[in-house]
C-alpha positions as CSV (number, residue, x, y, z in Angstrom):
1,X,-7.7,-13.3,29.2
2,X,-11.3,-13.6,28.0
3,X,-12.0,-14.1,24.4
4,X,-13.9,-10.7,24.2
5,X,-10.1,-8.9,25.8
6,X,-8.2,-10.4,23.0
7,X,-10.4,-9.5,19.9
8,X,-9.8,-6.1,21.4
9,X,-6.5,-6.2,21.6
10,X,-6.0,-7.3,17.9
11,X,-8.4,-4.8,16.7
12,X,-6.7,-2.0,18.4
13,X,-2.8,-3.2,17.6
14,X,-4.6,-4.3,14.2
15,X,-5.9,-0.4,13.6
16,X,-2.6,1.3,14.7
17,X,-0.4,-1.5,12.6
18,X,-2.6,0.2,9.7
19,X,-2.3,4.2,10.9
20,X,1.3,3.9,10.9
21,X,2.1,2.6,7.4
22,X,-0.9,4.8,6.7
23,X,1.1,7.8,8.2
24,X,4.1,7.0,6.7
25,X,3.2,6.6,3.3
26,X,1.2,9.9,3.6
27,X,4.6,11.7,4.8
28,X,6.4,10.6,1.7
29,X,3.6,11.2,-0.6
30,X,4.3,15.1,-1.7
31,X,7.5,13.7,-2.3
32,X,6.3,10.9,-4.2
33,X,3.8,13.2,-6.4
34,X,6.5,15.8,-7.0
35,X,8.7,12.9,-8.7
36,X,5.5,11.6,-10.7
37,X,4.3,15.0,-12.0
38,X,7.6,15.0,-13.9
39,X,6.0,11.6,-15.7
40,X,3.0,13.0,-15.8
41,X,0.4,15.6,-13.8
42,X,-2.2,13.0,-14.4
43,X,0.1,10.2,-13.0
44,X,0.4,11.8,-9.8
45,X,-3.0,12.5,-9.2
46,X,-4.3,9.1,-9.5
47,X,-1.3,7.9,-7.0
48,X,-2.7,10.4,-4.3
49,X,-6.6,9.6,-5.4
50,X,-5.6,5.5,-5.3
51,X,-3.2,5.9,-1.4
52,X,-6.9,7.9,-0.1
53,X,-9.5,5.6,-1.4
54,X,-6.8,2.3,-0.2
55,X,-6.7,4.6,3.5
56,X,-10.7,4.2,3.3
57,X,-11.1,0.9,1.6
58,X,-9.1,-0.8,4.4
59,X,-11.0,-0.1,7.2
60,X,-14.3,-0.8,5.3
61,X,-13.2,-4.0,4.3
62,X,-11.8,-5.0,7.5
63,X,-15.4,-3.8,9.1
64,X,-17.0,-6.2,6.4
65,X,-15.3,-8.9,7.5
66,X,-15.6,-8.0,11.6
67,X,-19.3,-8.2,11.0
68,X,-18.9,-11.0,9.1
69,X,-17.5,-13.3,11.8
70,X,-19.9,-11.6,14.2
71,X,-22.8,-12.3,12.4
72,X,-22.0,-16.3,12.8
73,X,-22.9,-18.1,16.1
């Protein structure tokens, strides 16, 4: 397999690895903010606010860093 197949291949097993913990966190989540607002209101909004901005931040860092190692020869 070339070297161009492979760097596919991880990206795209790499992205769904991400969805899918990304999904499953999301489908416990009104859960998990139902058990905080008892804590706090406050609490459980800055739980949601922090798992959207991670969703987000992961994919930007981990284009960072693609561009990164394509940027060297």
């Amino acid at each position: 397999m070339s070297e161009r197949g492979t760097s596919n291949r991880s990206s795209a097993i790499a992205a769904a690895v991400i969805l899918g913990v990304t999904g499953v966190v999301f489908y416990y989540m009104p859960a998990m903010m139902m058990g905080l607002s008892e804590i706090s209101p406050w609490l459980s909004y800055a739980v949601g606010i922090f798992f959207v901005l991670a969703f987000f931040a992961v994919f930007w860092i981990r284009g960072k860093r693609q561009q990164n190692r394509s940027d060297k020869p």
